[in-house]
C-alpha positions in Angstrom: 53.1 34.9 189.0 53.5 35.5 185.5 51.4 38.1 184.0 51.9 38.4 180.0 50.1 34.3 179.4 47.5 34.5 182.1 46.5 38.2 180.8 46.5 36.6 177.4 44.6 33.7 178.4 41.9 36.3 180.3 41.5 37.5 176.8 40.8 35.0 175.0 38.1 33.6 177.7 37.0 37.2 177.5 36.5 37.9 173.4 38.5 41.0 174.5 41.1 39.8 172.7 42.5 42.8 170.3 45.9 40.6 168.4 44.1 38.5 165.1 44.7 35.2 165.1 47.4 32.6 163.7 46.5 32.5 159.6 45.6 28.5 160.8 43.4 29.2 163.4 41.2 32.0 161.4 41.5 29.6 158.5 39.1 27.0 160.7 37.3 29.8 162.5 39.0 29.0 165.8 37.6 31.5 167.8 34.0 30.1 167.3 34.5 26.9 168.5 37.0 26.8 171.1 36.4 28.5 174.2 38.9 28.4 177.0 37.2 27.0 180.0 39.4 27.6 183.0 43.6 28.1 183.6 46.2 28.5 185.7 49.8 28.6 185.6 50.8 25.7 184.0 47.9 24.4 182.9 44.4 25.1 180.7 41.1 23.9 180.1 39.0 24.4 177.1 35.9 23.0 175.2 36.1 22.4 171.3 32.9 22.4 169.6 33.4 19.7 166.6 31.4 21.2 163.5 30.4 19.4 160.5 33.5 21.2 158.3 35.3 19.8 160.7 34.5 16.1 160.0 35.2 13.4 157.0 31.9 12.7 155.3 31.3 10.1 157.7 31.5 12.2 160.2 34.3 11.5 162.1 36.9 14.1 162.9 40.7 13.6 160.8 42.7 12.6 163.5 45.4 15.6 162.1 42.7 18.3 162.8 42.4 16.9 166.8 45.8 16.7 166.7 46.3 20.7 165.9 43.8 21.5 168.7 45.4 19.5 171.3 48.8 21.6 169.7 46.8 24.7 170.7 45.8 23.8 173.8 49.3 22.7 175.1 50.6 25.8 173.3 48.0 28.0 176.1 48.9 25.9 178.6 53.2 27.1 177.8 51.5 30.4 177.3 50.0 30.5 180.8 53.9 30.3 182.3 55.2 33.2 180.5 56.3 36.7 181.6 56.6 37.5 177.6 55.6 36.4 174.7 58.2 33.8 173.3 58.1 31.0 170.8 58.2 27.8 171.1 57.5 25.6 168.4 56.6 22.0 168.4 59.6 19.2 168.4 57.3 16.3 169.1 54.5 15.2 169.6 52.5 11.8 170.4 49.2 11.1 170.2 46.9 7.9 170.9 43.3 7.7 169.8 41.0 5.9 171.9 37.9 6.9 170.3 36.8 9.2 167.5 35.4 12.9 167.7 32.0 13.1 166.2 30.1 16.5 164.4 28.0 18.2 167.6 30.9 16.6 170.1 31.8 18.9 172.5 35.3 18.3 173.1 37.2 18.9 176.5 41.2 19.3 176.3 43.0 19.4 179.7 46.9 20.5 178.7 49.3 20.7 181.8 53.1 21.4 181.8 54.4 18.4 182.5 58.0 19.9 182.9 59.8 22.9 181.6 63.7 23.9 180.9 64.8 27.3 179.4 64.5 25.5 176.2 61.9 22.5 175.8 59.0 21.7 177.9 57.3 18.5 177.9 53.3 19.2 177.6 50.4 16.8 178.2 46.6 16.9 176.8 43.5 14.7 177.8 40.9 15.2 175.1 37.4 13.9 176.2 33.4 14.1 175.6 30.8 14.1 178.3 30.5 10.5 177.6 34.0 9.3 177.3 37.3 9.7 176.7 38.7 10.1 172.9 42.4 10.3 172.9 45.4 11.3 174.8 48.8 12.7 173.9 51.7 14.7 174.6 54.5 16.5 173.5 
C-alpha cells in the first residue's frame, strides 16, 4: 500500500501537517474550511465549508472557485496512490452544475480514481449538500 499520499492525507486530517500550503490555497484560507473527511487508496472524502468571501454578493458561490476545490479534492484523491510525491497537473477537466453552493453550505466532495496510467489518470468528484446534490465533474 502506498505510504507517501495516505501519510500526507493523515496529515492533513490531523492539522499535523508541517509543509505550508500551495500560494492558492493560503490565499483562500484553505486549511479553515476544508477538512478531509475520510480516504483510502484511490479515493477521498472531504467537507468544504462555503464562507461569505467565498460567495458573489448574491450569495452564490462562482462556479470557478467550486471548480478549484473539486481540482483539490481529485488532486488528494491522485495523492492517496502515490509512493512519492509527483506532479501531476490538470489536462482536463469537466464540470456540470446541477445546483448552486450557497454561504453556510457545507459542501461534501467524493473524488475517486477512475483509472490511472504512468502518465494521466482520469479522476471523478461528486460535490453535494446535506440536502442535495450541486454539481458533478471529472477530469
Amino acid at each position: 500500500m502506498p505510504k507517501w499520499g495516505l501519510d500526507f492525507l493523515k496529515a492533513m486530517r490531523d492539522g499535523t501537517l508541517s509543509t505550508p500550503p500551495p500560494p492558492f490555497a493560503a490565499h483562500l484560507n484553505l486549511r479553515q474550511s476544508v477538512r478531509i473527511e475520510d480516504f483510502e487508496e484511490g479515493r477521498v472524502v472531504l467537507y468544504w465549508t462555503v464562507e461569505k468571501h467565498f460567495t458573489l454578493p448574491d450569495g452564490i458561490v462562482q462556479g470557478g472557485l467550486l471548480c478549484t476545490i473539486a481540482d483539490q479534492s481529485q488532486t488528494f484523491a491522485l495523492f492517496s496512490m502515490l509512493d512519492a510525491h509527483e506532479v501531476w497537473p490538470t489536462l482536463d477537466l469537466h464540470i456540470r452544475f446541477i445546483r448552486p453552493a450557497r454561504n453556510d453550505d457545507v459542501v461534501r466532495l467524493e473524488s475517486k480514481v477512475v483509472s490511472r496510467t504512468k502518465v494521466t489518470a482520469v479522476v471523478e468528484t461528486t460535490c453535494e449538500n446535506s440536502e442535495r446534490r450541486i454539481s458533478s465533474g471529472d477530469t
